[in-house]
C-alpha positions in Angstrom: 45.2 -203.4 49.5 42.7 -200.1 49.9 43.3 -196.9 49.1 44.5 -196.3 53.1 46.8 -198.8 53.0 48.6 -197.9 50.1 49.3 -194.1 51.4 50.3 -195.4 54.1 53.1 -197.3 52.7 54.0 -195.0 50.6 54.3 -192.1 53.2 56.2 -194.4 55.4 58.8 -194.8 52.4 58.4 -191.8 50.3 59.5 -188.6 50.5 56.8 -185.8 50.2 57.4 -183.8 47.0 56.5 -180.5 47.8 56.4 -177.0 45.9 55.0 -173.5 46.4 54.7 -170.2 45.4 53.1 -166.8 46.6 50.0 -165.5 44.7 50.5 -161.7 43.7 46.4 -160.7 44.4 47.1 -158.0 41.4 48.1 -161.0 38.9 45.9 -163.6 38.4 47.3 -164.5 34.8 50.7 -164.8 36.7 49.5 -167.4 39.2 47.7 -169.6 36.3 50.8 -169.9 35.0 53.0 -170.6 37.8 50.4 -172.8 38.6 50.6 -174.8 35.6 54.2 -174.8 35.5 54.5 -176.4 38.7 51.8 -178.9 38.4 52.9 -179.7 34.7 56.8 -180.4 35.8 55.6 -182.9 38.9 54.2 -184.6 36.0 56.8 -184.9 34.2 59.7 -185.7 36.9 57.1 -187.8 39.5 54.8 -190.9 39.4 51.0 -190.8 39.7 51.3 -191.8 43.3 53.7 -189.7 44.5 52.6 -188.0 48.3 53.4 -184.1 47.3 51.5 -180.7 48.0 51.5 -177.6 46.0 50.9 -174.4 48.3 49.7 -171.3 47.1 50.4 -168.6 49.3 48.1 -165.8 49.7 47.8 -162.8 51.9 45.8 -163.7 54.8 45.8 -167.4 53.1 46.7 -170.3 51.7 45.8 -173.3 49.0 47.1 -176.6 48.9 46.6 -179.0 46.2 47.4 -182.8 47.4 46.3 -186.1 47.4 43.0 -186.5 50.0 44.6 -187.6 53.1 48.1 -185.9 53.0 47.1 -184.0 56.2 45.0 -186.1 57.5 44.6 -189.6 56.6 41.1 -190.2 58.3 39.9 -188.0 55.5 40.7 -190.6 53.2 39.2 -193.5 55.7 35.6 -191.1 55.5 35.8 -190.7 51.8 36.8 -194.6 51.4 33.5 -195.4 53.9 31.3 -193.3 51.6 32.6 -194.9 48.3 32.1 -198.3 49.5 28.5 -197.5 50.8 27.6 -196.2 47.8 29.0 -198.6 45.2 29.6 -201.7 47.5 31.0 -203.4 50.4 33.5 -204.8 47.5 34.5 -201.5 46.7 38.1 -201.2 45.6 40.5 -198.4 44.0 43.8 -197.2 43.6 43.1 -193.7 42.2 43.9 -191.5 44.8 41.3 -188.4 45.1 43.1 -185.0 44.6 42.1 -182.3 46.4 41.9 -178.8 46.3 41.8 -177.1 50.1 41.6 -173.5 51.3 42.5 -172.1 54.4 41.6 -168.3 55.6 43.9 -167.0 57.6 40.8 -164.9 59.4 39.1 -165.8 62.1 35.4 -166.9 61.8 36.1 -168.5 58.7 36.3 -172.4 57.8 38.8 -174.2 56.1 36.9 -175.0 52.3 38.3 -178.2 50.8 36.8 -179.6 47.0 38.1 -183.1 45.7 38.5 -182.8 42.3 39.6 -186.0 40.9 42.3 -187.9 41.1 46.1 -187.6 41.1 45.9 -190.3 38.2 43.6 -187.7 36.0 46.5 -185.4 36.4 49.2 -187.8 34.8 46.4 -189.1 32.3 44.6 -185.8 31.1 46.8 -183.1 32.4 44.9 -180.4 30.3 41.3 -181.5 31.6 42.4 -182.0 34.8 44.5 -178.8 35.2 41.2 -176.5 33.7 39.1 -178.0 36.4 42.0 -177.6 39.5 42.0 -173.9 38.4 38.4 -173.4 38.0 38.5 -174.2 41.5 41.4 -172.2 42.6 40.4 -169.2 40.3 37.3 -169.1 43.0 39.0 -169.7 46.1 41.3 -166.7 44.7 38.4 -164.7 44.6 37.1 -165.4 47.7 40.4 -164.7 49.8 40.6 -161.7 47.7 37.3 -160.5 49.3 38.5 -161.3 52.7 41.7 -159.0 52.1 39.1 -156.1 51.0 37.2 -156.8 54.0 40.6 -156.1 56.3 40.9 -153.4 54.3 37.9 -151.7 54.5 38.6 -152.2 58.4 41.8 -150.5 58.7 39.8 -147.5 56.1 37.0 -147.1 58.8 39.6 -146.6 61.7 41.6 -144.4 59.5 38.9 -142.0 59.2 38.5 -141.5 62.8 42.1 -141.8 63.6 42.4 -138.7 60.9 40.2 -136.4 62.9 41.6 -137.0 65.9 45.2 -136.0 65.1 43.7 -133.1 62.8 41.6 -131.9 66.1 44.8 -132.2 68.1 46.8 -130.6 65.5 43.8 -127.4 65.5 43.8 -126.8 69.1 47.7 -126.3 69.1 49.6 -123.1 68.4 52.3 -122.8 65.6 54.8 -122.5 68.3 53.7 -125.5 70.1 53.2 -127.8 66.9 57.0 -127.4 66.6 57.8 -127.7 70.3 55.7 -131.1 69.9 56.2 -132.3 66.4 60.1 -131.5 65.6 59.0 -129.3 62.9 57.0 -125.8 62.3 53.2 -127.2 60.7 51.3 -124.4 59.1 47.5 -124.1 59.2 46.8 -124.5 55.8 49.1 -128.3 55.8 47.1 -129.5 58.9 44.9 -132.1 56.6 47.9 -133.0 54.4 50.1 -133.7 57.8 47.3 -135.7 59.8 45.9 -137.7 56.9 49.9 -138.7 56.6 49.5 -139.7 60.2 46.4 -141.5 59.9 48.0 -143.7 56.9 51.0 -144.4 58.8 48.7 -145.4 62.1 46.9 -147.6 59.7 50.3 -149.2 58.2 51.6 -149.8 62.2 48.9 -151.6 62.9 49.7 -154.1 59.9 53.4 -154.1 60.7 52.8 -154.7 64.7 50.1 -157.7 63.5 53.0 -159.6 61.3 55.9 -158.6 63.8 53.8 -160.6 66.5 52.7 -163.3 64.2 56.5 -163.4 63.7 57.8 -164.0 67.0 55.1 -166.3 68.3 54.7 -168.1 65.1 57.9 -168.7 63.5 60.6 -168.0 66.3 58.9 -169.2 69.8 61.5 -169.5 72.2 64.2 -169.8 69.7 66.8 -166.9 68.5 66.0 -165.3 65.1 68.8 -166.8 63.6 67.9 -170.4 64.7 64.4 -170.0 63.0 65.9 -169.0 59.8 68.2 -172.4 59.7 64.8 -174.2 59.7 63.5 -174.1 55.9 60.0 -174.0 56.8 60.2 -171.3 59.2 62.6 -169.3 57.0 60.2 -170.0 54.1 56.9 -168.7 56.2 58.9 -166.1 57.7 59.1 -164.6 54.3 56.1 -165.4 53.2 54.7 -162.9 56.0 57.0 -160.3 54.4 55.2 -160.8 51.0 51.8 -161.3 53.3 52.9 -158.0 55.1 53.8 -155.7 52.2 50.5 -156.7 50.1 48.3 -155.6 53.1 50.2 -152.2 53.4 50.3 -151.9 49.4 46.0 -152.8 49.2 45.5 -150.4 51.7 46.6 -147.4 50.2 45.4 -148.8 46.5 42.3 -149.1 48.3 42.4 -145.4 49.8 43.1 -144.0 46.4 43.0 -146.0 43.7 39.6 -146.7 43.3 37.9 -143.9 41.2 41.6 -143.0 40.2 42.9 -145.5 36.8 45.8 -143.4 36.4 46.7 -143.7 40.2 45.9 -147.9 40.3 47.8 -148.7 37.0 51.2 -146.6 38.5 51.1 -148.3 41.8 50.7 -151.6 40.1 54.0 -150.8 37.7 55.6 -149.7 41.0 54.9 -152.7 42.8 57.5 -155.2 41.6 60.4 -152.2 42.5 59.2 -151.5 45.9 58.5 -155.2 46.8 62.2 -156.5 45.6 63.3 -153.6 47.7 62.0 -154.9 50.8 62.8 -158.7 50.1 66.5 -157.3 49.7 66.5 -155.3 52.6 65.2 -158.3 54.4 67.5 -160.7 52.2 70.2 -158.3 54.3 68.8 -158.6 57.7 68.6 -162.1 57.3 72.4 -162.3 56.5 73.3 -160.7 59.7 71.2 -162.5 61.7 73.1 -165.4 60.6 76.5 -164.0 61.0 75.8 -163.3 64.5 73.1 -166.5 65.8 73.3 -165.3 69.4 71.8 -162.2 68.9 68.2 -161.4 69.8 65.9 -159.4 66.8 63.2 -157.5 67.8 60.4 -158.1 65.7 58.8 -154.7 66.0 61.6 -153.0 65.4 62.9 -155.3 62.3 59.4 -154.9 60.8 59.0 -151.2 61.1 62.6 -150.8 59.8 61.4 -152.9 56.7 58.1 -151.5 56.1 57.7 -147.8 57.3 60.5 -146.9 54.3 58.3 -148.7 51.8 54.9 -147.5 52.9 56.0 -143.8 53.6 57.2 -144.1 49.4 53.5 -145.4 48.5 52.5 -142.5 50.4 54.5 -140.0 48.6 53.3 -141.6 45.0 49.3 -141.1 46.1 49.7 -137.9 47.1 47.9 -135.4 44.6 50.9 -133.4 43.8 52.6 -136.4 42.6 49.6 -137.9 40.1 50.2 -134.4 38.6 
């Protein structure tokens, strides 16, 4: 029996095992270990030729490590083709090629997959086999990592010229009409404190209005909010985009002032894990009444803004200069 065969028996009458976790970009050492963790227990609890896939979740991406052929299982008939034209017509194995696959969540930008292996190396050598999965991974972390400094640097360029615009606005107005306008009586002298403030907050909107829409097209559809969330995979992406969501907002500003500022990066960082459980429970809570009342419709925009605006308008406060001090 080839190697095709025998997934596809065993898919037909196997369960997939499958795992995951999200990869904080700020702790690498974290997801080595939660990689090995999880990679080390299948071990332990599953057989060799168990169908499973580990997902790394990333913001703006994801990683999957799996046997070749879990998604696809013409990939495996391709690589099968190749072995047996390069070692023989009589070719035959039953090691089943692990692979290692990475898919941007950007547009103009290919799905990366490297085989590394087999799932039989990983019951047989876990340590060799787990320092070469990672080698891999530790690069695909890097590279996703460059793509969410590119976004950044996007949403810094508009922020620059979104900044001048209110602060021109804000110049050409009277005290009396800034208060009219605004709500509130803006002096002179806190005109570039109050439109930089604006500019940051135009910048997080666009993130929030991104993720709300991925949201509602992505995860609900056509359904209600609460009939998403009764699906485990589409509760389980639907807060993964949270954790996508808040990491965007929380690179941005890091990325605005943490760069020539240690003092600035290293608090942010310690004030991370807070401000992210804050919004998970404050979602956690949305969630809950969603449930309690299924035929009610959620408006995306409104839940997101509601769950992020607090949190970035408190990374705000932290950067500004008075509070480094």
């Amino acid at each position: 029996m080839d190697i095709q065969s025998q997934l596809n028996r065993n898919y037909l009458n196997t369960a997939i095992y499958t795992s995951g976790f999200y990869a904080d970009p700020t702790n690498e050492l974290d997801t080595h270990d939660k990689l090995y963790d999880a990679l080390k227990s299948f071990t332990m609890n599953q057989a060799a030729d168990t169908p499973f896939s580990l997902q790394i979740m990333l913001t703006n991406g994801e990683i999957n490590v799996m046997p070749l052929g879990l998604i696809d299982l013409n990939e495996l008939k391709e690589y099968e083709s190749k072995q047996r034209a390069e070692r023989g017509l009589d070719y035959e194995s039953d090691q089943i090629p692990l692979v290692v696959r990475f898919a941007p969540h950007e547009e103009n930008h290919q799905v990366e997959k490297e085989i590394i292996g087999t799932t039989q190396d990983l019951f047989n050598d876990f340590s060799s086999s787990f320092q070469a999965i990672w080698a891999v991974i530790k690069g695909y972390l890097t590279t996703n990592h460059q793509l969410l400094l590119g976004v950044e640097a996007d949403l810094m360029a508009d922020f620059d010229d979104v900044q001048k615009e209110y602060l021109a606005n804000f110049q050409r107005m009277s005290i009396e009409e800034r208060e009219t306008n605004l709500g509130m009586r803006l002096a002179d002298d806190e005109l570039d404190h109050f439109s930089t403030f604006m500019a940051e907050m135009h910048a997080v909107q666009a993130i929030v209005m991104s993720a709300a829409n991925f949201t509602r097209q992505e995860i609900i559809g056509d359904d209600l909010f609460a009939q998403a969330l009764n699906d485990n995979v589409r509760r389980s992406t639907f807060f993964w985009a949270l954790d996508n969501t808040f990491y965007q907002i929380f690179y941005f500003f890091l990325q605005r002032y943490g760069q020539e500022n240690d003092k600035l990066t290293k608090h942010l960082i310690h004030q991370k894990s807070r401000l992210i459980v804050q919004m998970r429970e404050a979602a956690f809570k949305r969630a809950q009444q969603a449930e309690q009342n299924p035929t009610t419709a959620v408006n995306c925009e409104e839940l997101f803004s509601d769950l992020f605006i607090p949190v970035a308008e408190q990374i705000a406060a932290i950067c500004e200069p008075k509070s480094q001090a």
